[in-house]
C-alpha positions in Angstrom: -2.2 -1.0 15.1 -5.3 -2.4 16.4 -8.1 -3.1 14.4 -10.8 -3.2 17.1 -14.0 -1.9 15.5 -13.1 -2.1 12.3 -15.5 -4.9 10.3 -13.8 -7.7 9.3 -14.2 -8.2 6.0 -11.1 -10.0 5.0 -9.1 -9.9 8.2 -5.9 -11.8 6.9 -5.1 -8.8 4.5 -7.0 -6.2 6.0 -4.8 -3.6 7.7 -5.7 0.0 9.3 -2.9 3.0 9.3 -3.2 6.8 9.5 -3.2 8.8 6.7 -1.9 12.4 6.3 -1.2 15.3 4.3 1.9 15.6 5.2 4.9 13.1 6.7 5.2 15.1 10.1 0.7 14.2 10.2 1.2 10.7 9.5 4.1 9.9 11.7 1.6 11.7 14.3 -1.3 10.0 13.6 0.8 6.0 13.6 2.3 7.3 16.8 -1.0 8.1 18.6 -2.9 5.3 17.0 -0.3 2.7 17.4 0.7 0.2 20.1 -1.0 -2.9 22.4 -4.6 -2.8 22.7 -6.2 -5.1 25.1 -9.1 -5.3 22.7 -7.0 -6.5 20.0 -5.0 -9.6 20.9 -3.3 -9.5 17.8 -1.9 -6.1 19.0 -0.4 -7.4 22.3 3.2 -8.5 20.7 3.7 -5.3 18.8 7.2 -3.9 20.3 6.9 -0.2 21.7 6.1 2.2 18.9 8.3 5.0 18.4 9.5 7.5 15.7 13.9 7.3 15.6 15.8 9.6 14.1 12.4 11.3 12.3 13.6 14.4 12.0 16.9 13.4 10.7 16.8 14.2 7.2 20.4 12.4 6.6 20.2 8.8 5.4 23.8 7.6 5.3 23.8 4.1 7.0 20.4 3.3 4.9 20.2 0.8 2.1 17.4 0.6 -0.1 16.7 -2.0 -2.6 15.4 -1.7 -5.6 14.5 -4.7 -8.6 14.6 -2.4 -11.6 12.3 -5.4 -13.6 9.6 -4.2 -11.1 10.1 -0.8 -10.4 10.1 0.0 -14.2 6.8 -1.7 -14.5 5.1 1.4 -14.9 3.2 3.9 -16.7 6.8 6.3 -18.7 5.7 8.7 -16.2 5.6 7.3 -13.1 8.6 6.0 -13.3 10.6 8.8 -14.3 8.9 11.0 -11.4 10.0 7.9 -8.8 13.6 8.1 -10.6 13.6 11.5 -9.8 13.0 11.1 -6.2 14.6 8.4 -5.5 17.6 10.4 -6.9 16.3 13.0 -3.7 16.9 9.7 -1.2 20.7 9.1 -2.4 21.4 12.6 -2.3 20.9 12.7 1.5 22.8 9.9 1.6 20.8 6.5 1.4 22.7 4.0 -1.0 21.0 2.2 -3.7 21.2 -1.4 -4.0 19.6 -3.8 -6.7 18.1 -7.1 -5.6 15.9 -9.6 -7.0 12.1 -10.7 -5.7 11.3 -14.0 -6.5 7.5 -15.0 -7.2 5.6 -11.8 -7.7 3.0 -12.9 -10.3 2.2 -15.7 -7.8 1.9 -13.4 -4.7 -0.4 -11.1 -6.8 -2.5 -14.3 -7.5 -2.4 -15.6 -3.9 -3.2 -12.3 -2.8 -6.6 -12.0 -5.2 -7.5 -15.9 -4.7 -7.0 -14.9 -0.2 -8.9 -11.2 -0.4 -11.9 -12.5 -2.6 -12.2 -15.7 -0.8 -12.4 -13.9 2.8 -14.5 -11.8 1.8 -17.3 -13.5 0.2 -17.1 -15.6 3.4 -17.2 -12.9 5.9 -20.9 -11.9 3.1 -22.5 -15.1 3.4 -25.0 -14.7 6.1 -26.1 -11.3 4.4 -25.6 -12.6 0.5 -29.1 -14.3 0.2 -31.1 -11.5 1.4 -28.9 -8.6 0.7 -27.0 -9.4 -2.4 -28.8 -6.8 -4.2 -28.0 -3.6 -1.8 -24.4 -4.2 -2.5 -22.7 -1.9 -5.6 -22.2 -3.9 -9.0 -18.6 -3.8 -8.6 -18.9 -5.6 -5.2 -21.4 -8.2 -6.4 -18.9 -8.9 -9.2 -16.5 -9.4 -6.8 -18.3 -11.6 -4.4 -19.1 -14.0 -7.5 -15.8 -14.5 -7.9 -14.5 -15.2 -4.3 -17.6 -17.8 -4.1 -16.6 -19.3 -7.1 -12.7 -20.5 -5.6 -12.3 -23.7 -4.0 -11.3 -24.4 -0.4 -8.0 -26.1 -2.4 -7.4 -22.1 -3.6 -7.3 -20.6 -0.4 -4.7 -23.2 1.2 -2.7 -23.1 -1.7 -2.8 -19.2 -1.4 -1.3 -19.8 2.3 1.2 -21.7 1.0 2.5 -19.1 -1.4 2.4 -16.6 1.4 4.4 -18.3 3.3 6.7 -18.8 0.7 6.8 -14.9 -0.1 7.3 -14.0 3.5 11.0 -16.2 3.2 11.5 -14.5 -0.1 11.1 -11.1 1.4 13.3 -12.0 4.5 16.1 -12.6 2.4 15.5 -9.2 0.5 15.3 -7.9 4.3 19.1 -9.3 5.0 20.1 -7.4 1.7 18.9 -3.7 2.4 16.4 -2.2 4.6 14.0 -0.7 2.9 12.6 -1.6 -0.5 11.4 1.4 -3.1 8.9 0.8 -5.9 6.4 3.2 -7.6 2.9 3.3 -5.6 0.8 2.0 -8.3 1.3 1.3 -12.0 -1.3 4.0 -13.6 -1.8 7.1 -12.4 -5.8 7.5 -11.4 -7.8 5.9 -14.3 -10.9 7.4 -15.9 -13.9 6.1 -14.3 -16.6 5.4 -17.1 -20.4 7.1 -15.7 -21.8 3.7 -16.9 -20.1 1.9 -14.3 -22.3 2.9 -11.9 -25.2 1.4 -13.5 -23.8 -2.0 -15.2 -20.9 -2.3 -12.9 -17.1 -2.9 -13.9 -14.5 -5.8 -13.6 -11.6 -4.6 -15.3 -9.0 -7.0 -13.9 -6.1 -5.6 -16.3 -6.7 -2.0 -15.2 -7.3 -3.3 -11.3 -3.8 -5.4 -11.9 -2.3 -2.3 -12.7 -3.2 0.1 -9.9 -2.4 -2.8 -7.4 0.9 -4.3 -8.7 3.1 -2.8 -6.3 1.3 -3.1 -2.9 0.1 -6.8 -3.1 3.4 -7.9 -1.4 3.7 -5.5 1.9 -0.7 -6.2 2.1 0.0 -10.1 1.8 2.6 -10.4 4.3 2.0 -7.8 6.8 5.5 -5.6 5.8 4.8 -1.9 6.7 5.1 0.3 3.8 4.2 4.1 3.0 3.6 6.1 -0.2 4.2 9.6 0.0 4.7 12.2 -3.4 6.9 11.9 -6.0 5.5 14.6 -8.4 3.0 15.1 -10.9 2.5 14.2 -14.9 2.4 16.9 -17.6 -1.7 16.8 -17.0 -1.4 17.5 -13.5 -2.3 14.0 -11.7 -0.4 13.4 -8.3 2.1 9.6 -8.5 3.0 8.1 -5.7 6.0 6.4 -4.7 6.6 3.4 -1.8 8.8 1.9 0.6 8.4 -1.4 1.8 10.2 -2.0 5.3 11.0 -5.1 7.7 8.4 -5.8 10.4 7.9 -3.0 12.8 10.4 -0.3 11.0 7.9 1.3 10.6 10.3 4.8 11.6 12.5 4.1 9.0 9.3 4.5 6.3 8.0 7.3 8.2 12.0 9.2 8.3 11.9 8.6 3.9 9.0 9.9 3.5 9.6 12.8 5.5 13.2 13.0 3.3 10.9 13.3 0.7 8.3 16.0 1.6 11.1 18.4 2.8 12.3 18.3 -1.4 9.5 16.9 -3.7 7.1 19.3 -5.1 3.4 19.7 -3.9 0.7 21.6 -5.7 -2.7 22.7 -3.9 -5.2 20.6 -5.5 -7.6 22.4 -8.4 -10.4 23.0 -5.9 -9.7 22.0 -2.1 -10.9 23.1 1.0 -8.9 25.0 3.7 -9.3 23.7 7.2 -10.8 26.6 9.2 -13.4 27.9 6.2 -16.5 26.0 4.5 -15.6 27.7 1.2 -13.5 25.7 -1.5 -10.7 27.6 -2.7 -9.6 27.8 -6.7 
């Protein structure tokens, strides 16, 4: 997808893709929005997009992995809801494989140490003068990226490029992999952080553990529902696919949305009125 126009804050881990409230509007929206764009020259190898077997809501033939060590590594709930629909996957047919992923904690690292670092660069010519319009989360943020070393980032590369061989093996094994979207469910965001700032790295650790790989090496993956806990807050659960399948993620989510729950949110607006709805 290109990413003409969009600012290029930390463009080795930056990535654009559509968003939807449903599978059919996302697999729309990567299929209009998808594809070579002279604009973009990193665009201009991407194969021709399409959307296979979509509307096929039987997944005999696919494999999906799963590392149970990871994919329990989750708030009780979260897990249990993801259980549940992964349970929705195998009974249209997908089988279930366990496999193991070497060098998460590192990819997490490499993947904080490359973000930061990018970005506080792509700041510099604006940090001096404008340091103090930026939020106090950001400004946190930036002092961290300008504090790593030139030594951090390469060694960062180097365990990309170490996770990207880690995940093709996984890739020869199955060929999709399924975790949990994030490890919390939404936290509670404390009034006073908009005033003093925040930096709670365990908390930040926690929403992010499961998408650091897919971001850091450039796999395609989607998050789509997987229910709701006892107080009513959606969870999310994601499949990470080989380069360019991205029809495969699209076809499991939409496995998904024809036979996971949904609940109109509390308050929400309909499309064609200016009214919220309760």
């Amino acid at each position: 997808m290109s990413e003409f126009g969009a600012a290029p804050l930390c463009w080795s881990v930056a990535h654009v893709g559509p968003i939807g409230a449903t599978a059919l509007d996302t697999a729309i929206g990567y299929a209009l929005s998808s594809g070579p764009d002279p604009k973009d020259p990193m665009s201009l190898g991407q194969p021709p997009v399409h959307l296979q077997d979509f509307h096929n809501l039987d997944l005999n033939g696919v494999t999906l992995g799963i590392y149970p060590e990871w994919f329990d590594d989750a708030a009780p709930e979260i897990v249990q809801r993801c259980k549940e629909t992964l349970q929705v996957l195998k009974d249209a047919g997908a089988v279930v494989k366990e496999v193991s992923i070497a060098g998460l904690e590192e990819t997490r690292v490499a993947h904080a140490i490359t973000i930061l670092t990018e970005m506080a660069t792509a700041m510099e010519p604006y940090y001096a003068t404008h340091r103090t319009d930026f939020g106090y989360a950001t400004r946190i943020n930036l002092a961290l990226g300008r504090a790593f070393r030139s030594r951090d980032y390469v060694q960062a590369q180097q365990c990309r490029t170490e996770s990207m061989r880690e995940w093709d093996r996984v890739f020869s094994e199955v060929d999709a992999v399924i975790t949990p979207t994030t490890g919390c469910v939404a936290p509670y965001l404390d009034p006073r952080t908009t005033s003093h700032g925040e930096s709670d790295m365990s908390m930040l650790t926690e929403v992010m553990r499961f998408v650091v790989c897919g971001n850091l090496c450039g796999l395609p993956a989607i998050s789509f529902p997987a229910g709701y806990t006892e107080t009513g807050l959606p969870i999310g659960m994601q499949a990470i696919g080989r380069h360019w399948d991205e029809h495969l993620l699209l076809r499991l989510a939409n496995v998904a949305h024809q036979n996971v729950e949904r609940r109109a949110p509390a308050t929400f607006y309909e499309m064609l009125t200016s009214e919220p709805q309760k």
